[in-house]
C-alpha positions as CSV (number, residue, x, y, z in Angstrom):
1,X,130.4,124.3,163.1
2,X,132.7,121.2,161.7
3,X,131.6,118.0,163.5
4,X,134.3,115.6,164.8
5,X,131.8,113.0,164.2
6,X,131.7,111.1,160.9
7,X,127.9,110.3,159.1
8,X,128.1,107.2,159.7
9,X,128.6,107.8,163.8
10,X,126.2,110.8,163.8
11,X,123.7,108.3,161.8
12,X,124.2,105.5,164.6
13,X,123.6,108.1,167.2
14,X,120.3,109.5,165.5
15,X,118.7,106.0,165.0
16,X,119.8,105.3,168.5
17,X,117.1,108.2,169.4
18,X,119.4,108.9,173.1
19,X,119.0,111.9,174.9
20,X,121.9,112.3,176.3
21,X,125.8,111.5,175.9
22,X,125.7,109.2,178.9
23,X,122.9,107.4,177.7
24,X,124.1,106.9,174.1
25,X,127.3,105.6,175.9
26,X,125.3,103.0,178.0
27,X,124.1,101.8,174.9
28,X,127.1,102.1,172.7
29,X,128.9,99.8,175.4
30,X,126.1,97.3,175.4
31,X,126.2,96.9,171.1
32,X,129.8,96.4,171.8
33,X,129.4,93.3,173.2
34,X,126.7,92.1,171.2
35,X,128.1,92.9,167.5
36,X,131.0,91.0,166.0
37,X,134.5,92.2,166.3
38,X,135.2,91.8,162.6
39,X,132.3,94.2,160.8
40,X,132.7,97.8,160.3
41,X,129.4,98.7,162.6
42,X,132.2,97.3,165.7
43,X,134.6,99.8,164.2
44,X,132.2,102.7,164.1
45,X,130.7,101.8,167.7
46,X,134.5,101.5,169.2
47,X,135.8,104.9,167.5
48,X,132.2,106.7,168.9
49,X,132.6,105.4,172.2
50,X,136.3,107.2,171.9
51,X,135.3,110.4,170.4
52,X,132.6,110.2,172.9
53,X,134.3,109.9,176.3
54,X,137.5,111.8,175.3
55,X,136.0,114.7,173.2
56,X,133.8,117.8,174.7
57,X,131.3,116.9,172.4
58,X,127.8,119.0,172.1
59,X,125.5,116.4,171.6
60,X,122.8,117.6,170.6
61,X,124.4,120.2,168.1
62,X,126.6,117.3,166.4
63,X,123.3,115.4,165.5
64,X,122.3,118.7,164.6
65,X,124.6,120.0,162.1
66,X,123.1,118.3,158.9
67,X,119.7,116.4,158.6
68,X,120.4,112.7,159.5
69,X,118.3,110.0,158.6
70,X,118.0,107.0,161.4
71,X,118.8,103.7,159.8
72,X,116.2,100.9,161.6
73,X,117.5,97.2,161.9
C-alpha cells in the first residue's frame, strides 16, 4: 500500500508516539503554535494537519508501511 504521507510526516507522527488520529491532531495543532512559521518542521506540521483532517487516512497502517525511526528533541 503507497502512503500519502511523506517520511518526514510519518517520522513526526512515530516520535510523537499518538494513538490515535485525533490525538496526533491535538498535538499537531498545539506545535503549530509553538514552532516558528519560517522552518520547514511548520511546513511539515501544517501539510500533516491537512492530509490528516482531509484524507481517510489508516493511521496505524501509514506508520506502518516501512520501519520509522522516532527523532527525539
Amino acid at each position: 500500500m503507497i502512503s500519502i504521507l511523506t517520511i518526514e510526516e510519518r517520522t513526526l507522527l512515530s516520535s510523537l508516539r499518538c494513538r490515535n488520529k485525533k490525538e496526533a491532531l491535538e498535538i499537531l495543532h498545539s506545535l503549530e503554535l509553538i514552532v516558528p512559521v519560517k522552518t520547514n518542521m511548520f511546513l511539515i506540521i501544517v501539510r500533516l494537519i491537512c492530509k490528516l483532517e482531509q484524507n481517510p487516512i489508516d493511521f496505524a497502517a501509514s506508520l506502518q508501511d516501512e520501519e520509522v525511526t522516532p527523532i527525539y528533541y
